[in-house]
C-alpha positions as CSV (number, residue, x, y, z in Angstrom):
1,X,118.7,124.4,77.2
2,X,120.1,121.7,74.9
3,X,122.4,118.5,75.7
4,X,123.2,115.2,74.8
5,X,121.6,113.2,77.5
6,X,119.1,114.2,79.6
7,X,118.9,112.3,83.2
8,X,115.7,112.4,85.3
9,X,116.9,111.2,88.3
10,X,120.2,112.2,90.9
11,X,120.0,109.2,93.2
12,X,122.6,106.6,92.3
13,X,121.9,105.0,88.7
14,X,121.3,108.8,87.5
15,X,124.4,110.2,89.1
16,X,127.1,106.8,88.1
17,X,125.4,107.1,84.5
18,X,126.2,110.8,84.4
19,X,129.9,110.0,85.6
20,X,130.3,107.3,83.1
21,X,129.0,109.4,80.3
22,X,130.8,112.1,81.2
23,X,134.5,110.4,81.1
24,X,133.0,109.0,77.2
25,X,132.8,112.8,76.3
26,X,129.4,113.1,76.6
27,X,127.5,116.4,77.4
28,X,124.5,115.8,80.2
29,X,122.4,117.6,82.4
30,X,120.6,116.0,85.4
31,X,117.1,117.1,86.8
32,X,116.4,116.1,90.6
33,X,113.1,117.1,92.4
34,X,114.6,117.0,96.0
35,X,116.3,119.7,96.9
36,X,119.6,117.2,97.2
37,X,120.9,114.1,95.2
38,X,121.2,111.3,96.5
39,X,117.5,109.8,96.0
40,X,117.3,107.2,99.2
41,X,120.5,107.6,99.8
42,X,121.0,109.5,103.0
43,X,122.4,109.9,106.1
44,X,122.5,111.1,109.8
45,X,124.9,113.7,109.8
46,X,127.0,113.7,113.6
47,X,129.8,115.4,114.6
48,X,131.5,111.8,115.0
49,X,130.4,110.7,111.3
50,X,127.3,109.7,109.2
51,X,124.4,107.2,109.9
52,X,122.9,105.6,107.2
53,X,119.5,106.3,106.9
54,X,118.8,104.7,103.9
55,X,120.8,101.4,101.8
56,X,124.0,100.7,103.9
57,X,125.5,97.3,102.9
58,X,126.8,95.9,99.3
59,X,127.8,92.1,99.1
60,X,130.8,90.3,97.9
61,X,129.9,89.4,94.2
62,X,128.7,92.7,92.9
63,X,131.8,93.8,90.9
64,X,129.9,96.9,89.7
65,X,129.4,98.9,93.1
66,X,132.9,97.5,93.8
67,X,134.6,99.0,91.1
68,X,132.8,102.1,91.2
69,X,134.0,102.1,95.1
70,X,137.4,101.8,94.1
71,X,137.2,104.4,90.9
72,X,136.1,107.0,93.3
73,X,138.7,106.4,96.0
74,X,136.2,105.7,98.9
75,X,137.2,103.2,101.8
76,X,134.8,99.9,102.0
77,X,134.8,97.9,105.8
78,X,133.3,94.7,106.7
79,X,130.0,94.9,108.5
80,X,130.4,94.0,112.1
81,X,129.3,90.8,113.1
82,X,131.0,89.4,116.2
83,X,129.1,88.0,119.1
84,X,126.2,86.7,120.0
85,X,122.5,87.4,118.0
86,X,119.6,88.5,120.0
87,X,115.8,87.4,119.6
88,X,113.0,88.9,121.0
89,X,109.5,87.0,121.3
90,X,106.2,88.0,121.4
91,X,106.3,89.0,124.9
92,X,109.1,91.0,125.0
93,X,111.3,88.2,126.8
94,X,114.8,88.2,124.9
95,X,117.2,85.2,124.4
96,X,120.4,85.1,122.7
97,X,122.6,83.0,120.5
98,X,119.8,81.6,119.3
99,X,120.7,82.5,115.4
100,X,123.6,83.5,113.2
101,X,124.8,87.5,112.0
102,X,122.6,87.8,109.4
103,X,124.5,90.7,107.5
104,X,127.4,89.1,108.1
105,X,130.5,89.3,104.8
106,X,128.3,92.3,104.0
107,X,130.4,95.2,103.2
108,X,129.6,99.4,104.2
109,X,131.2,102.5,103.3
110,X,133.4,104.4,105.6
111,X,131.7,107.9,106.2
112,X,128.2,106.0,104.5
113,X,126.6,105.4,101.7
114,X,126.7,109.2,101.2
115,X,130.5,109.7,100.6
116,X,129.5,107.7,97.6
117,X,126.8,110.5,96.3
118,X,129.3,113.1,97.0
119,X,132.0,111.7,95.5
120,X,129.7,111.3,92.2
121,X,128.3,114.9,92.4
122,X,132.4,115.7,92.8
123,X,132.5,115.5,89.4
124,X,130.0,117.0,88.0
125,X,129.9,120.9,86.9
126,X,127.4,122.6,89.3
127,X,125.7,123.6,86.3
128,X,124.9,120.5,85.0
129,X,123.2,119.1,88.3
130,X,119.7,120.7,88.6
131,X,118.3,120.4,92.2
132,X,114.5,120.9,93.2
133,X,114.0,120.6,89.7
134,X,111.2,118.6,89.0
135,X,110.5,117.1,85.4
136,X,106.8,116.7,84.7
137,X,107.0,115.4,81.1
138,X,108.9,113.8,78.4
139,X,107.9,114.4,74.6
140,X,109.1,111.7,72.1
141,X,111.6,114.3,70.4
142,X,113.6,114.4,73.2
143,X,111.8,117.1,75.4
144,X,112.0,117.3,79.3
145,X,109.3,119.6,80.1
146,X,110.5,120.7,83.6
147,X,107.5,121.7,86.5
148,X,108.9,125.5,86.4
149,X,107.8,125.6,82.7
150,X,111.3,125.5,81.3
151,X,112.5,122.7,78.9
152,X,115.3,120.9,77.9
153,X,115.8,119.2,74.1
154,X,118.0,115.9,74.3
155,X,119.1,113.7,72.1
156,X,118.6,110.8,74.4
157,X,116.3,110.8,77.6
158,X,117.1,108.6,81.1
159,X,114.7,108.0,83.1
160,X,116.4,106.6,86.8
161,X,113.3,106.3,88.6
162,X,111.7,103.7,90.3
163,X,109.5,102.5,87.4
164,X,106.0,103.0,89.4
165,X,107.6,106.7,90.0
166,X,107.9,107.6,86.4
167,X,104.9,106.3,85.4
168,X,102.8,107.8,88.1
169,X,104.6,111.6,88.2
170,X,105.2,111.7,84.4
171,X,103.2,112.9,81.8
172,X,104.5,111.1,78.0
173,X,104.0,112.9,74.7
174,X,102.3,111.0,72.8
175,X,101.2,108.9,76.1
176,X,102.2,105.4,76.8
177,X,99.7,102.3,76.2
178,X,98.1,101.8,78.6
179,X,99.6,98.0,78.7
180,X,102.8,99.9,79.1
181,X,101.5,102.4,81.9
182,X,100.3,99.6,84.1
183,X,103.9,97.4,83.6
184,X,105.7,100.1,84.7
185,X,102.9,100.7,87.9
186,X,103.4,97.3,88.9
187,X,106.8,96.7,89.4
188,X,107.3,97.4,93.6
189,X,110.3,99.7,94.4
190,X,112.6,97.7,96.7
191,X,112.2,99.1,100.6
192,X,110.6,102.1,99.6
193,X,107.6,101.3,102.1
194,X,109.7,100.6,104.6
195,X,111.4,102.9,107.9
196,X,114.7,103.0,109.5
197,X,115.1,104.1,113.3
198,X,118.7,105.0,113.9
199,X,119.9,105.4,117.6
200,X,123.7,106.5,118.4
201,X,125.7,106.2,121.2
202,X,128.9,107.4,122.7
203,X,130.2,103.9,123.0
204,X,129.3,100.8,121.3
205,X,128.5,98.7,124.8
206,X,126.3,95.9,123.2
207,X,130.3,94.6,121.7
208,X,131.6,94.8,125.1
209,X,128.6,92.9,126.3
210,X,129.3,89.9,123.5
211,X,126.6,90.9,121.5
212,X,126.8,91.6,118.0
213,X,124.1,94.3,117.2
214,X,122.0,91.7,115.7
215,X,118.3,91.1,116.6
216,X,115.5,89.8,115.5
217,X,111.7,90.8,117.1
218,X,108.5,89.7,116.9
219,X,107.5,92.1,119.7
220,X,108.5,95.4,118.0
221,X,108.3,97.7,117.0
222,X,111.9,97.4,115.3
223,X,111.2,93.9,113.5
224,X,115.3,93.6,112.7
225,X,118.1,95.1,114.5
226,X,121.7,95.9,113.5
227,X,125.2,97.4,114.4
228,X,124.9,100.7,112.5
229,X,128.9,101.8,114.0
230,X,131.2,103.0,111.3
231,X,135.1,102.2,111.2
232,X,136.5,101.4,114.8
233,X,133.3,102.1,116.2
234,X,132.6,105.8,115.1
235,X,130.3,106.7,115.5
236,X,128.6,103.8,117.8
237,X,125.4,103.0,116.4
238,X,122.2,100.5,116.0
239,X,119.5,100.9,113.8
240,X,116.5,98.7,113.3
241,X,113.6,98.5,110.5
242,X,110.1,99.5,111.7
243,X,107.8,95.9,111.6
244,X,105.0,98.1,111.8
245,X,102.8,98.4,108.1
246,X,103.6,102.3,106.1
247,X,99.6,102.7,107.1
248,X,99.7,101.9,110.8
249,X,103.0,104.2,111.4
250,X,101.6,107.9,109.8
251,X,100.8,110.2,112.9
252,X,102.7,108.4,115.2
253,X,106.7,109.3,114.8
254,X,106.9,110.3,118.6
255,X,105.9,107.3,119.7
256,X,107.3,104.8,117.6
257,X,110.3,106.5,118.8
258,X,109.8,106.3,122.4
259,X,108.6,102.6,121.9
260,X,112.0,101.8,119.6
261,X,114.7,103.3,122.5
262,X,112.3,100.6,124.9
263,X,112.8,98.1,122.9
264,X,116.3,98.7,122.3
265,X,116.7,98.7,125.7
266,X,114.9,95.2,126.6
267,X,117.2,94.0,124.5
268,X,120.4,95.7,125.0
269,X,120.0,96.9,128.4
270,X,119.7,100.4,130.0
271,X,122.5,102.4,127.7
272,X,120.7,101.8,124.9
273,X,117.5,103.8,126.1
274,X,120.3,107.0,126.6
275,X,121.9,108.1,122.9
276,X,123.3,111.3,121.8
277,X,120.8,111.5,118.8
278,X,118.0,109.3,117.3
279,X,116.4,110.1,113.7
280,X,113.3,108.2,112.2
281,X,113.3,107.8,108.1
282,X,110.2,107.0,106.8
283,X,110.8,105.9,103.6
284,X,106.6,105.2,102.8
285,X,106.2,109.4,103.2
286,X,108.7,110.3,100.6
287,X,106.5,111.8,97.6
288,X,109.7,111.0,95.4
289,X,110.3,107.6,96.7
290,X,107.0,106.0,97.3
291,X,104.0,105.9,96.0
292,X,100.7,104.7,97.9
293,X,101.3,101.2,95.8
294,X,104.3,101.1,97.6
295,X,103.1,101.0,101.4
296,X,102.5,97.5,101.1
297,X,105.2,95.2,100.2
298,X,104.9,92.5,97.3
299,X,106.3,89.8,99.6
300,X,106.9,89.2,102.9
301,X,110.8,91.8,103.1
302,X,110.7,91.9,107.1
303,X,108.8,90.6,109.7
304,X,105.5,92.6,111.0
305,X,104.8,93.1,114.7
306,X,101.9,94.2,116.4
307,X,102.3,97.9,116.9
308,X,102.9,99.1,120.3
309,X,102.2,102.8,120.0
């Protein structure tokens, strides 16, 4: 197999790189070792519409996303932020208006953050996007060494992986310094430690009770709640982000479930303990997101809580 640009990578950069290229005439091929693109992009799939499991907001101020929003044709909405916040203590005892909508001016994408890979993947020839595919090793003439044995010759090589990624799951011909090996180790990959707990409803009460979906905790084990709905409401969602370390959560996805509908329902009252579906992404087990580096964050992202599982 032979092409202009190789790409090692179908999350976002790989797949906007290969659309961009693409339109300048150039020939590319794309290796991805998930069995779909997308990297941490992903979503609950309902019969209502998609949940974000992964990145779900863009700001004002980043012209690139935007534009690439409005190239593709997709439909952006304001992040819902009406109402009062909620803040959970210690003990479990909730208060609200205590604070301010903390995503609020954020911006989401009608359908998710998914439309988005499947509007990039639109445009690519099936045969050029390579799924379960993963790449093993790069050789300085241009060589993707692929882990069925295969290989492809490029001209040029892109490696869009999280630098700790490529540096831990790649083998380079003639290696890297090892001064260049550890700077690629230690930069963090933003979130990829972290969990999502996605809960959605028939209706989204917490707006009819003046609340905005907004919550902070230091009870747990969600550590920060938000409105998760899409457009109008639909589907009607929260979601929080685990407070609990990558470490402390392994083993225990039952009941950090069980504890997360509790909590949801201290603080947004009986309804929330009764949704049509619940998922739990744990970004820290994701052998093509994190690596063990990753399951504890550089800086303080989110709040942690004591676990109660």
């Amino acid at each position: 197999m032979k092409t202009d640009v190789a790409i090692i990578g179908a999350g976002l950069a790989g797949l906007a790189l290969a659309y961009d290229l693409r339109q300048s005439g150039c020939d590319v091929q794309i290796f991805e070792a998930r069995p779909r693109p997308g990297g941490r992009i992903e979503a609950l799939r309902t019969p209502l519409g998609n949940v974000d499991l992964g990145p779900s907001w863009f700001w004002p101020g980043q012209p690139r996303i935007a534009q690439l929003i409005a190239k593709l044709g997709l439909q952006a909405f304001a992040q819902y932020a009406s109402g009062q916040v909620s803040f959970e203590d210690s003990g479990g005892q909730v208060q609200r208006g205590v604070g301010f909508a903390s995503m609020e001016g954020a911006y989401r994408l009608s359908g998710g953050m998914v439309t988005l890979v499947d509007a990039l993947v639109a445009q690519l020839p099936a045969a050029r996007l390579h799924l379960g595919c993963p790449v093993v090793g790069v050789s300085e003439n241009g060589t993707v060494h692929l882990k069925s044995g295969a290989q492809c010759l490029a001209q040029h090589v892109v490696i869009a992986l999280p630098p700790r990624l490529a540096a831990a799951t790649l083998a380079f011909h003639p290696g890297l310094p090892p001064s260049a090996l550890q700077a690629l180790a230690v930069i963090p990959t933003w979130m990829a430690g972290h969990a999502k707990f996605v809960a959605v409803y028939e209706q989204p009460f917490w707006r009819q009770m003046g609340l905005s979906g907004d919550a902070i905790s230091r009870c747990g084990p969600l550590a920060e709640i938000h409105d998760a709905s899409g457009p109008q409401a639909t589907p009607a969602a929260l979601f929080g982000f685990l407070g609990i370390a990558a470490a402390d959560r392994l083993g225990h996805a039952a009941a950090i479930k069980a504890e997360s509908l509790a909590q949801l329902a201290r603080i947004f009252g009986a309804q929330a303990a009764q949704p049509m579906v619940t998922a739990l992404q744990d970004w820290a087990c994701e052998d093509y997101t994190a690596i063990a580096a990753d399951h504890t964050p550089p800086m303080v992202i989110l709040p942690m809580v004591a676990p109660r599982l």
